[in-house]
PyMOL Python script that loads the backbone (N, CA, C, O; Angstrom):
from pymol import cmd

cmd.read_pdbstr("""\
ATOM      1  N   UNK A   1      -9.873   8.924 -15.995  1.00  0.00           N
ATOM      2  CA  UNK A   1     -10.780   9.222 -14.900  1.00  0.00           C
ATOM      3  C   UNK A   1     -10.172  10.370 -14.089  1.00  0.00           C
ATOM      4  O   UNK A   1      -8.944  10.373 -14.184  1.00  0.00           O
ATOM      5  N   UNK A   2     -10.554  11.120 -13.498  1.00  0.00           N
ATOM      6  CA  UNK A   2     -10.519  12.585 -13.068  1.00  0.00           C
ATOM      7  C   UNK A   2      -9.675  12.308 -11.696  1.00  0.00           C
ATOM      8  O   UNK A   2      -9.459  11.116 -11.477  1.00  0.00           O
ATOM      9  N   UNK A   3      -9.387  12.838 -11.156  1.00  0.00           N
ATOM     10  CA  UNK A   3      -9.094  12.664  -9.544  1.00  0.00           C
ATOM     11  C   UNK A   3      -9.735  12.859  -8.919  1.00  0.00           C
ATOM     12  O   UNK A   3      -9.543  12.427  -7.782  1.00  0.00           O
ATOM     13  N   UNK A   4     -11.238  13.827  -9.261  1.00  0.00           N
ATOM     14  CA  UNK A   4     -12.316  13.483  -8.542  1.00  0.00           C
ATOM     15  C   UNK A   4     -12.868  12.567  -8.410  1.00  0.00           C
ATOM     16  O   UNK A   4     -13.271  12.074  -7.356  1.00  0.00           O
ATOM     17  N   UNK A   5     -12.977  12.186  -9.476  1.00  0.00           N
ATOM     18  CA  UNK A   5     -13.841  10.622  -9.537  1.00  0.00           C
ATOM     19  C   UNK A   5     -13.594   9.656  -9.027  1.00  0.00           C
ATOM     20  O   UNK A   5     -14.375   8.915  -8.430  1.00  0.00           O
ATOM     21  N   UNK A   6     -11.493   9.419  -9.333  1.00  0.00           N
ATOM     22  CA  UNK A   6     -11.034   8.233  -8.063  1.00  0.00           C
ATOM     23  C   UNK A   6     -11.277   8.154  -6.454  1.00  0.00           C
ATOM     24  O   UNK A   6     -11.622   7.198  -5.759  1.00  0.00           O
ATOM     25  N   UNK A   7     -10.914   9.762  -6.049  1.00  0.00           N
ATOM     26  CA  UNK A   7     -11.461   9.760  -4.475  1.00  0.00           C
ATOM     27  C   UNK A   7     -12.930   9.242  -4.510  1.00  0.00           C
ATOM     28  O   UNK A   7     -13.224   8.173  -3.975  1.00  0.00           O
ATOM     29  N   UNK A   8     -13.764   9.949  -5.092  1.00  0.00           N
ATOM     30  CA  UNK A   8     -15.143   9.966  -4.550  1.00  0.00           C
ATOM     31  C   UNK A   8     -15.386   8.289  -5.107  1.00  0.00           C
ATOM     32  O   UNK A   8     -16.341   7.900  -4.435  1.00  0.00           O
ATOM     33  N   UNK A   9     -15.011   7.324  -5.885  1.00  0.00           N
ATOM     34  CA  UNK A   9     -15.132   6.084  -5.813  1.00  0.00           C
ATOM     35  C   UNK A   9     -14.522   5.231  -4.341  1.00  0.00           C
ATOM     36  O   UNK A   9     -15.063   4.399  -3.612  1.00  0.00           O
ATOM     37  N   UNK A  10     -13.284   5.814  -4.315  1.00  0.00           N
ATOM     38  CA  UNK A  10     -12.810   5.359  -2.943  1.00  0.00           C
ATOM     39  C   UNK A  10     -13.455   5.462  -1.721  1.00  0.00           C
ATOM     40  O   UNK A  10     -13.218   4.778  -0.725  1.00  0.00           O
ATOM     41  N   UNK A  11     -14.488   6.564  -1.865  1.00  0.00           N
ATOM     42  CA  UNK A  11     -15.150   7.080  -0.307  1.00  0.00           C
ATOM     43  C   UNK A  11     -14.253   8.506   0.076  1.00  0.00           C
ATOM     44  O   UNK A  11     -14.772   9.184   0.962  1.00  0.00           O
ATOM     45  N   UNK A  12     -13.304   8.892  -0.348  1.00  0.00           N
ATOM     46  CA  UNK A  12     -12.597   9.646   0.326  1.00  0.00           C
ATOM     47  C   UNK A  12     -12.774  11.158  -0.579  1.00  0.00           C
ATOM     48  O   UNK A  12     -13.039  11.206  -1.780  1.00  0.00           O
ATOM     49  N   UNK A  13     -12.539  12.437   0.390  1.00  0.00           N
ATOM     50  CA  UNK A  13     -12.377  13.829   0.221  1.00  0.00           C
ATOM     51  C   UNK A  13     -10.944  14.165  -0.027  1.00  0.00           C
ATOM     52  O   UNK A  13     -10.004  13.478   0.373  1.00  0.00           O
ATOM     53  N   UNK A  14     -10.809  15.601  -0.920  1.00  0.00           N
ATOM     54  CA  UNK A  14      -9.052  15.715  -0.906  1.00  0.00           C
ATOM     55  C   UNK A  14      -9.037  16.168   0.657  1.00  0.00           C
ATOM     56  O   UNK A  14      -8.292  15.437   1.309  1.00  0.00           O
ATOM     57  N   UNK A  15      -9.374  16.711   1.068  1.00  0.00           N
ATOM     58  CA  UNK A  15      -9.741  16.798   2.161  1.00  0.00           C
ATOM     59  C   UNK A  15      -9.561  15.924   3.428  1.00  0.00           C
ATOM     60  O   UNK A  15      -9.449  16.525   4.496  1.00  0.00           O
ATOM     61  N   UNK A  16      -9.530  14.831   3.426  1.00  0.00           N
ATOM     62  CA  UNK A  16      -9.122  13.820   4.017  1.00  0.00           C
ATOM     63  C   UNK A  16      -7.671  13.317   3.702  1.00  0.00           C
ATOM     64  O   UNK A  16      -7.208  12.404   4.385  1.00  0.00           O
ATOM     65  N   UNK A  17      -6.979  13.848   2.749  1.00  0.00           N
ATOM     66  CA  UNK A  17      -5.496  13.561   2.239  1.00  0.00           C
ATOM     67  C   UNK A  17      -4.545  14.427   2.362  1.00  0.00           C
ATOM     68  O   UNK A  17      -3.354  14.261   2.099  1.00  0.00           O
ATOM     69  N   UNK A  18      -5.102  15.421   2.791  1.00  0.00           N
ATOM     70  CA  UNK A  18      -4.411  16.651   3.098  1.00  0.00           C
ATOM     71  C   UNK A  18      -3.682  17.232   4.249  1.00  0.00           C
ATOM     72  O   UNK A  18      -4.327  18.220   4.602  1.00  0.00           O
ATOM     73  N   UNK A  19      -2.496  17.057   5.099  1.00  0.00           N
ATOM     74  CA  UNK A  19      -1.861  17.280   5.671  1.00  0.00           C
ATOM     75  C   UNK A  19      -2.320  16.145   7.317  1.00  0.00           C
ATOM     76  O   UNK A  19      -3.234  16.510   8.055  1.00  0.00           O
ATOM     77  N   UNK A  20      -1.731  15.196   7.530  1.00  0.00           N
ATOM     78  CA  UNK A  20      -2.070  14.400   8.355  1.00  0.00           C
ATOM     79  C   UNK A  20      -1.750  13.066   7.715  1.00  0.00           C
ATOM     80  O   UNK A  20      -0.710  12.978   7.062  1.00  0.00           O
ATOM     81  N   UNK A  21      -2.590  11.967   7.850  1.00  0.00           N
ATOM     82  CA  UNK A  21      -2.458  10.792   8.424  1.00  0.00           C
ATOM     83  C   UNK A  21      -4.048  10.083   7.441  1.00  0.00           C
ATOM     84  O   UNK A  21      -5.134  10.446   7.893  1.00  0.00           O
ATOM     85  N   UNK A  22      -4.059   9.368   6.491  1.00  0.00           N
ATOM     86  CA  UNK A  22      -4.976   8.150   6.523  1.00  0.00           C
ATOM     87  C   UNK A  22      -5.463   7.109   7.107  1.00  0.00           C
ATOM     88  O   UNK A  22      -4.761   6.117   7.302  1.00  0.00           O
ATOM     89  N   UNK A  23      -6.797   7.175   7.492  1.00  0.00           N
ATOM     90  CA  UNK A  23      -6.432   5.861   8.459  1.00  0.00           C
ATOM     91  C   UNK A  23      -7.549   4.996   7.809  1.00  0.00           C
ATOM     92  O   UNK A  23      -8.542   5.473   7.259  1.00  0.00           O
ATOM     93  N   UNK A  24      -7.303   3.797   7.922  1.00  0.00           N
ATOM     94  CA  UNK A  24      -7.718   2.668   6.727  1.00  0.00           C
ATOM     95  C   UNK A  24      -7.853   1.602   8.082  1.00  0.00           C
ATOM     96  O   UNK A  24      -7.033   1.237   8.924  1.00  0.00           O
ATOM     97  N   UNK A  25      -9.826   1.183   7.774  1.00  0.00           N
ATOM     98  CA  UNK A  25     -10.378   1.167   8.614  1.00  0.00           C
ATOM     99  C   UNK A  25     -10.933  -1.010   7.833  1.00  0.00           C
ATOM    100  O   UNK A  25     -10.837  -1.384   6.664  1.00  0.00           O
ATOM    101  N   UNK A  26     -11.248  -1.545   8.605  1.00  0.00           N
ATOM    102  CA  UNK A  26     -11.641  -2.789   8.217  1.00  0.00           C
ATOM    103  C   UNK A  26     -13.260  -2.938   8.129  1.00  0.00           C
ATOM    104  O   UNK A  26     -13.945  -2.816   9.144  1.00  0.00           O
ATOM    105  N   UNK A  27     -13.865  -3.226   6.771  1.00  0.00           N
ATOM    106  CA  UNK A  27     -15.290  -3.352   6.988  1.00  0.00           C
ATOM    107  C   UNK A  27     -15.790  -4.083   7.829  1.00  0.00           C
ATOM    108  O   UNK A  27     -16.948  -3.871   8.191  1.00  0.00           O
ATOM    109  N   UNK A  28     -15.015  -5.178   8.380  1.00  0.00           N
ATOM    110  CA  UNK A  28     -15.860  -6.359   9.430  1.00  0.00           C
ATOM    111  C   UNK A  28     -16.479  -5.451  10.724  1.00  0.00           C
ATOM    112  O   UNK A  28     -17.692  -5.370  10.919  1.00  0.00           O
ATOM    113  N   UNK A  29     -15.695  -4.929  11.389  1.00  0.00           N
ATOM    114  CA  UNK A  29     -16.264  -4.074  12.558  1.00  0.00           C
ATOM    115  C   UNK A  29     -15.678  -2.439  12.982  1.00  0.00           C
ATOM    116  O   UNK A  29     -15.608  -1.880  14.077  1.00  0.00           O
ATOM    117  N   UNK A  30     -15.231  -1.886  11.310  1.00  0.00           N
ATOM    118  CA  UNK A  30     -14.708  -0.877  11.346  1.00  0.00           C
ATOM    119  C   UNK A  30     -13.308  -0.529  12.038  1.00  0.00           C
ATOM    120  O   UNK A  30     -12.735   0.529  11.780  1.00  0.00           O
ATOM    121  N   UNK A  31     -12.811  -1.428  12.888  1.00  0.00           N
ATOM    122  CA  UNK A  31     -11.359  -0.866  13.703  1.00  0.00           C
ATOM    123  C   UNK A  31     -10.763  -0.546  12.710  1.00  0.00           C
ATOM    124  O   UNK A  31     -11.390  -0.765  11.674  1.00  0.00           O
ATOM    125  N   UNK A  32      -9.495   0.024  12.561  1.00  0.00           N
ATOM    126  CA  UNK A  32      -8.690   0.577  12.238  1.00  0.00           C
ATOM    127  C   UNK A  32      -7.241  -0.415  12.140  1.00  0.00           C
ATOM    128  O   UNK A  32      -6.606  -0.872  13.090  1.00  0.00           O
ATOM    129  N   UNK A  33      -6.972  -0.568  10.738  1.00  0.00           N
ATOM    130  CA  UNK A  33      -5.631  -1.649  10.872  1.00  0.00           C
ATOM    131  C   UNK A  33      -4.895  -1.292  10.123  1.00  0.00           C
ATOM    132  O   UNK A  33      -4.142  -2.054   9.515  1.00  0.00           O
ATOM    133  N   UNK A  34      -4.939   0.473   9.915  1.00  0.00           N
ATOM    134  CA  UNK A  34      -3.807   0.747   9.557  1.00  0.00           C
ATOM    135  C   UNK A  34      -3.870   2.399   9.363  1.00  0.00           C
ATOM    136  O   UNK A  34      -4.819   3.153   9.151  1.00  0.00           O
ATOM    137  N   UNK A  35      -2.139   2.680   9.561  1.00  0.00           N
ATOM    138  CA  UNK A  35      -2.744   4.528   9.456  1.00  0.00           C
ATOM    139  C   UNK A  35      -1.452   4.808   8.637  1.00  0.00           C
ATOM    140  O   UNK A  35      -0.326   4.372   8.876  1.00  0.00           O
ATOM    141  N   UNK A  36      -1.984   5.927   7.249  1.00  0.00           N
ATOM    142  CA  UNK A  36      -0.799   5.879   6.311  1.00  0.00           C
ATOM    143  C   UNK A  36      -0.614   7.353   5.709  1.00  0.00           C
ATOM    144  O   UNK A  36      -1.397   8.006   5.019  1.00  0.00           O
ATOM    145  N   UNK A  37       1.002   7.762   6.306  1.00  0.00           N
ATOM    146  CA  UNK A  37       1.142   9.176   6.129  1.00  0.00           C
ATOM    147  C   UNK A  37       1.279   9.593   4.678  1.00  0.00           C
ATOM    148  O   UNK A  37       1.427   8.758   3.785  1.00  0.00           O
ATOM    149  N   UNK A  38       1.225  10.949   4.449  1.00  0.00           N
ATOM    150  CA  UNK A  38       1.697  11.330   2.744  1.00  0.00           C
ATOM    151  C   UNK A  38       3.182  11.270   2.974  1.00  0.00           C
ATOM    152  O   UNK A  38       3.765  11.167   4.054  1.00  0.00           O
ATOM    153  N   UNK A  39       3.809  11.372   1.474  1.00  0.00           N
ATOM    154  CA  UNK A  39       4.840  11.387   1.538  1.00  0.00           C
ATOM    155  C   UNK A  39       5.021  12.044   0.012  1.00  0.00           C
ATOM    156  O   UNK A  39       4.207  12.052  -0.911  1.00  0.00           O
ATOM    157  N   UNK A  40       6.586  12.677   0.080  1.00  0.00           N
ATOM    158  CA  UNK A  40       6.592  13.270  -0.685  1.00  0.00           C
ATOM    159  C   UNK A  40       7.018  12.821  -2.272  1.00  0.00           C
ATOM    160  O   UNK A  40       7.564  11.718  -2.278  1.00  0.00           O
ATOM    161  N   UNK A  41       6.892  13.402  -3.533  1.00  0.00           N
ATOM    162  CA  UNK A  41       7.105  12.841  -4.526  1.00  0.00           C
ATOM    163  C   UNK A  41       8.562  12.427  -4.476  1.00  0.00           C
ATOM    164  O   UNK A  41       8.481  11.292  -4.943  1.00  0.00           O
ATOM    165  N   UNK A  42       9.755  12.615  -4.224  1.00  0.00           N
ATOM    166  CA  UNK A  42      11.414  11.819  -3.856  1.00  0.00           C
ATOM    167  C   UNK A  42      10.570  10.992  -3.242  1.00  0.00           C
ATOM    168  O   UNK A  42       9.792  10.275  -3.870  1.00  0.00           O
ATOM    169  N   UNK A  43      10.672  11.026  -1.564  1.00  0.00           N
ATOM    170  CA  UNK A  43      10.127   9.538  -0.884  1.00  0.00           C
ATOM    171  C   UNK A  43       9.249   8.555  -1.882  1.00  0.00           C
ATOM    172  O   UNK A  43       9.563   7.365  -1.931  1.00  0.00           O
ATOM    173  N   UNK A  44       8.458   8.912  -2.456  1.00  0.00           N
ATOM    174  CA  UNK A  44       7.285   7.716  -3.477  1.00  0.00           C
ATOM    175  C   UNK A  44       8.178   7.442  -4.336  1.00  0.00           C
ATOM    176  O   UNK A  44       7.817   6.396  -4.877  1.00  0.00           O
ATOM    177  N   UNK A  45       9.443   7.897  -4.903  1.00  0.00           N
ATOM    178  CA  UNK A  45      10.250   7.787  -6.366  1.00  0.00           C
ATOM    179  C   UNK A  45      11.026   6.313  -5.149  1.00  0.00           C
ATOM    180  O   UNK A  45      11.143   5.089  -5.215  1.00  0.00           O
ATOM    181  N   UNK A  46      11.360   7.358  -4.205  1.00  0.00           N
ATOM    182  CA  UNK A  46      12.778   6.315  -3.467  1.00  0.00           C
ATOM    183  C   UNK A  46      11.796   5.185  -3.031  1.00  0.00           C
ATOM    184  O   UNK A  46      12.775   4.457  -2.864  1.00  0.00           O
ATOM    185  N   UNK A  47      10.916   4.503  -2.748  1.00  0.00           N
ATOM    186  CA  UNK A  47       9.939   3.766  -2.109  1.00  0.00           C
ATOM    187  C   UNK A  47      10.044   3.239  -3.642  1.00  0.00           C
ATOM    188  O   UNK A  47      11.186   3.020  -4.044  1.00  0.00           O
ATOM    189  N   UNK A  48       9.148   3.052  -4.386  1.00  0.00           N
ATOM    190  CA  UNK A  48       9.427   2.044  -5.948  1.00  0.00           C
ATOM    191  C   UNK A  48      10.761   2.100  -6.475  1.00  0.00           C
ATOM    192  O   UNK A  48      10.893   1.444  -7.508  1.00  0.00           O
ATOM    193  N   UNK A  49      11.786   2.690  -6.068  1.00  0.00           N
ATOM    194  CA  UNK A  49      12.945   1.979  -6.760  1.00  0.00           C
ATOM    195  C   UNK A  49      13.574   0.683  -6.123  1.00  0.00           C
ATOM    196  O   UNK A  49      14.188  -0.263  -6.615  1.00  0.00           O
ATOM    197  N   UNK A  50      13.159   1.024  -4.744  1.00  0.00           N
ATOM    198  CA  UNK A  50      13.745  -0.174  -3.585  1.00  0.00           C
ATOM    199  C   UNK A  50      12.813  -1.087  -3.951  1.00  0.00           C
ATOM    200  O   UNK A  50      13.183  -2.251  -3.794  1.00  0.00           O
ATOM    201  N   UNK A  51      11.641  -0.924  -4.422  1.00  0.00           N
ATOM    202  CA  UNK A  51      10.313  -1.691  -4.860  1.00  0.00           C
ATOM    203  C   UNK A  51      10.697  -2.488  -5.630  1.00  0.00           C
ATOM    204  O   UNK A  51      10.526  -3.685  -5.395  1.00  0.00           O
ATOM    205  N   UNK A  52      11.322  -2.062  -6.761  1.00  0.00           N
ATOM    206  CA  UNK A  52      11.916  -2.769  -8.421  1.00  0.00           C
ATOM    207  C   UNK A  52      12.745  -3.700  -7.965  1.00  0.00           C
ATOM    208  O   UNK A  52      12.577  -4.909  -8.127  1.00  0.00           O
ATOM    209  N   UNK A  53      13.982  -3.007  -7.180  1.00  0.00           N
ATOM    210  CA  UNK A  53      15.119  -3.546  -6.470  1.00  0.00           C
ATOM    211  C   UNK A  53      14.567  -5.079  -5.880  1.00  0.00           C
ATOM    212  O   UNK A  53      14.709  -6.102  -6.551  1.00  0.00           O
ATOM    213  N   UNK A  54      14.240  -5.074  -5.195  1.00  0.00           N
ATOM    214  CA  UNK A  54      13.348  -6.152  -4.066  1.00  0.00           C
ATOM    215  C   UNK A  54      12.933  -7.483  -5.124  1.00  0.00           C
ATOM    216  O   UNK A  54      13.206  -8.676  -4.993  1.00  0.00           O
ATOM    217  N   UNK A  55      12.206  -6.812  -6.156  1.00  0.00           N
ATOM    218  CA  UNK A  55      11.017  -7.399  -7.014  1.00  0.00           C
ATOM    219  C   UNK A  55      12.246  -8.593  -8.066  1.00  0.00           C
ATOM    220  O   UNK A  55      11.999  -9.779  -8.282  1.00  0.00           O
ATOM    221  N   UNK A  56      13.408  -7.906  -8.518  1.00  0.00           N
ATOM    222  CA  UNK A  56      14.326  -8.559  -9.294  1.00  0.00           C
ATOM    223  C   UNK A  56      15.140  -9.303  -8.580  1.00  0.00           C
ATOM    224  O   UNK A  56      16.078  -9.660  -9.293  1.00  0.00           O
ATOM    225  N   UNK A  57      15.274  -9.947  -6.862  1.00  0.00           N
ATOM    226  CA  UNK A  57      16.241 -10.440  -6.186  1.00  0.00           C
ATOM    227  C   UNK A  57      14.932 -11.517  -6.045  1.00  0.00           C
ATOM    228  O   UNK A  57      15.268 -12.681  -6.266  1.00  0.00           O
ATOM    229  N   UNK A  58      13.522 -11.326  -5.720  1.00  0.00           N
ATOM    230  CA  UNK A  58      12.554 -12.147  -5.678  1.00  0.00           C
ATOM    231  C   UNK A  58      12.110 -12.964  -6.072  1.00  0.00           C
ATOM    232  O   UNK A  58      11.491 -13.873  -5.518  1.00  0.00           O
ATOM    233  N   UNK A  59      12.492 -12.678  -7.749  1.00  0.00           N
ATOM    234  CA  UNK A  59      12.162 -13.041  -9.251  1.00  0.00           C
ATOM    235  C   UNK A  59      12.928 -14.236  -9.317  1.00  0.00           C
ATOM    236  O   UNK A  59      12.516 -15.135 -10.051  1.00  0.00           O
ATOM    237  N   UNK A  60      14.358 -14.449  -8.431  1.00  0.00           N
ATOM    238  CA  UNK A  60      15.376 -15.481  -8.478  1.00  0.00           C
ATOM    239  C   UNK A  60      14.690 -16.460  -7.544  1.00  0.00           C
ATOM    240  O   UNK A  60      14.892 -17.665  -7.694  1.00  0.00           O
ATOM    241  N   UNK A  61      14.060 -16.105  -6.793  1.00  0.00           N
ATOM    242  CA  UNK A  61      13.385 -17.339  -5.281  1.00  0.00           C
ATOM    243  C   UNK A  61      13.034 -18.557  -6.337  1.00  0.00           C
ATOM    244  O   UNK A  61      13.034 -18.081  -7.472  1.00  0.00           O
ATOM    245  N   UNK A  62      12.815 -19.586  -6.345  1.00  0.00           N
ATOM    246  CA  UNK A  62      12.084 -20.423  -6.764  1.00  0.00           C
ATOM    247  C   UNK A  62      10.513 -20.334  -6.127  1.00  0.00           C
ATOM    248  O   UNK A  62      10.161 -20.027  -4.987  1.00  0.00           O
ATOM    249  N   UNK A  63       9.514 -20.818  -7.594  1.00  0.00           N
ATOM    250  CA  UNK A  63       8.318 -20.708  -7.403  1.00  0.00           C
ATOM    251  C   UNK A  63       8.092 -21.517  -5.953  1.00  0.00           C
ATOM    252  O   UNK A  63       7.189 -20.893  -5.397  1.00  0.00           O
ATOM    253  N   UNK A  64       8.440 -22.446  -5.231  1.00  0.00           N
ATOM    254  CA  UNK A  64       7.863 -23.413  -4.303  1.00  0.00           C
ATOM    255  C   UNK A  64       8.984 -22.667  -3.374  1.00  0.00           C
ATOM    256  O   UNK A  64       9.168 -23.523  -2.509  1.00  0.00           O
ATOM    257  N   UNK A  65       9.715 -21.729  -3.097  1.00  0.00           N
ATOM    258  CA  UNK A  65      10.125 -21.388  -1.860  1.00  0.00           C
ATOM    259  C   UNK A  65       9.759 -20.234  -1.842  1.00  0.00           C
ATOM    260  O   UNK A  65       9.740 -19.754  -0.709  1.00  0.00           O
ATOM    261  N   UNK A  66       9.283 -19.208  -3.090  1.00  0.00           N
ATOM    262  CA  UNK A  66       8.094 -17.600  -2.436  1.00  0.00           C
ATOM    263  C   UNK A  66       6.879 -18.632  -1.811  1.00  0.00           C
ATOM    264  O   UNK A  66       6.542 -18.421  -0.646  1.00  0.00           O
ATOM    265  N   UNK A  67       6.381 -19.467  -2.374  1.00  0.00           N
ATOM    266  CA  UNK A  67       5.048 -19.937  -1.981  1.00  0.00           C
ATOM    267  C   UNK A  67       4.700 -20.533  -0.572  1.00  0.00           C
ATOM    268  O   UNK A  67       3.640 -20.388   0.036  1.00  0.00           O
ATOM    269  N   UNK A  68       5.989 -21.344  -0.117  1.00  0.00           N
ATOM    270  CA  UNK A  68       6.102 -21.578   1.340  1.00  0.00           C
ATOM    271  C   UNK A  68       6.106 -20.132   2.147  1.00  0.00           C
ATOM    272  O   UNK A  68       5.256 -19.869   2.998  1.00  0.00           O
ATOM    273  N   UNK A  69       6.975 -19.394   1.839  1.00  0.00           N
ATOM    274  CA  UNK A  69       6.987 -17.965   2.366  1.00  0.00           C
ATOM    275  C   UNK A  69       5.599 -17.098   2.562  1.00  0.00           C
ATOM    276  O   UNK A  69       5.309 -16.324   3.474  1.00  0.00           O
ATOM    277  N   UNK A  70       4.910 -17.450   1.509  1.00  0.00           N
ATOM    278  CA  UNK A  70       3.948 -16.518   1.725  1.00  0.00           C
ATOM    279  C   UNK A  70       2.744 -17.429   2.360  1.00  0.00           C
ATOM    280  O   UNK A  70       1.704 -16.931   2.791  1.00  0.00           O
ATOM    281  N   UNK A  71       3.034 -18.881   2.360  1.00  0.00           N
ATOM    282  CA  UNK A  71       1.767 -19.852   3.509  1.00  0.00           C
ATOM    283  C   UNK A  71       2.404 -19.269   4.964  1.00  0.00           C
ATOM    284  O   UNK A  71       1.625 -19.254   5.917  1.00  0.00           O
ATOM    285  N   UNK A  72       3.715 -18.814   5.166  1.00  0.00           N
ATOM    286  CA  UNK A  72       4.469 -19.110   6.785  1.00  0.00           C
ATOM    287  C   UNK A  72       3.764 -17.667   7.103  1.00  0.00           C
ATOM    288  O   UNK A  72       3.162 -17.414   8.146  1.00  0.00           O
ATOM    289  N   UNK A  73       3.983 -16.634   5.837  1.00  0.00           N
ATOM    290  CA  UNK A  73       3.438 -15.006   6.648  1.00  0.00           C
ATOM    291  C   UNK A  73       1.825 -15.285   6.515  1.00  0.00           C
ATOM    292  O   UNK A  73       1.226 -14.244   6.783  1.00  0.00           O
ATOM    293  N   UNK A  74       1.160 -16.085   6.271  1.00  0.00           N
ATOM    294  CA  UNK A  74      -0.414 -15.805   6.334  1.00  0.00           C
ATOM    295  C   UNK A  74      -0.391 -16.912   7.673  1.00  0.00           C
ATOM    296  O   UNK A  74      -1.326 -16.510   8.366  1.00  0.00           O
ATOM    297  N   UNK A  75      -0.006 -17.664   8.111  1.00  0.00           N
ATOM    298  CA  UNK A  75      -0.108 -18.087   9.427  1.00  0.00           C
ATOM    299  C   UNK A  75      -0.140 -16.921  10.957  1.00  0.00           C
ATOM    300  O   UNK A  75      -0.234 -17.392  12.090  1.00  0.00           O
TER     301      UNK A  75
END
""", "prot")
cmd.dss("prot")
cmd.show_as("cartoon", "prot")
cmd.util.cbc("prot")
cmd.orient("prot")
């Protein structure tokens, strides 16, 4: 699929990705709950390696203590 095609499925212009700030808006009443800068291809490399990192110390949790964890952060 093109990179046109992914934006314009998303709703979004390159145009809208282009030097600034995303801001990612909630369908219930439109506010805004979140705003997300570009970053550069190092930063996105260094961001998924800490990603992997994270993901293999996680992998050790036991299934019933991620699962408490993730009932305590949705409270």
């Amino acid at each position: 699929m093109p990179h046109s095609d992914i934006l314009a499925a998303a709703g979004l212009t390159q145009a809208e990705l282009t030097g600034g700030s995303l801001s990612v808006t909630t369908p219930v009443d439109g506010s805004e709950i979140a705003r997300l800068k570009p970053h550069s291809t190092a930063e996105a490399e260094a961001q998924i390696a800490a990603a992997k990192s994270a993901f293999k110390s996680w992998r050790l949790v036991p299934a019933p203590r991620r699962g408490e964890l993730v009932r305590l952060l949705g409270e």
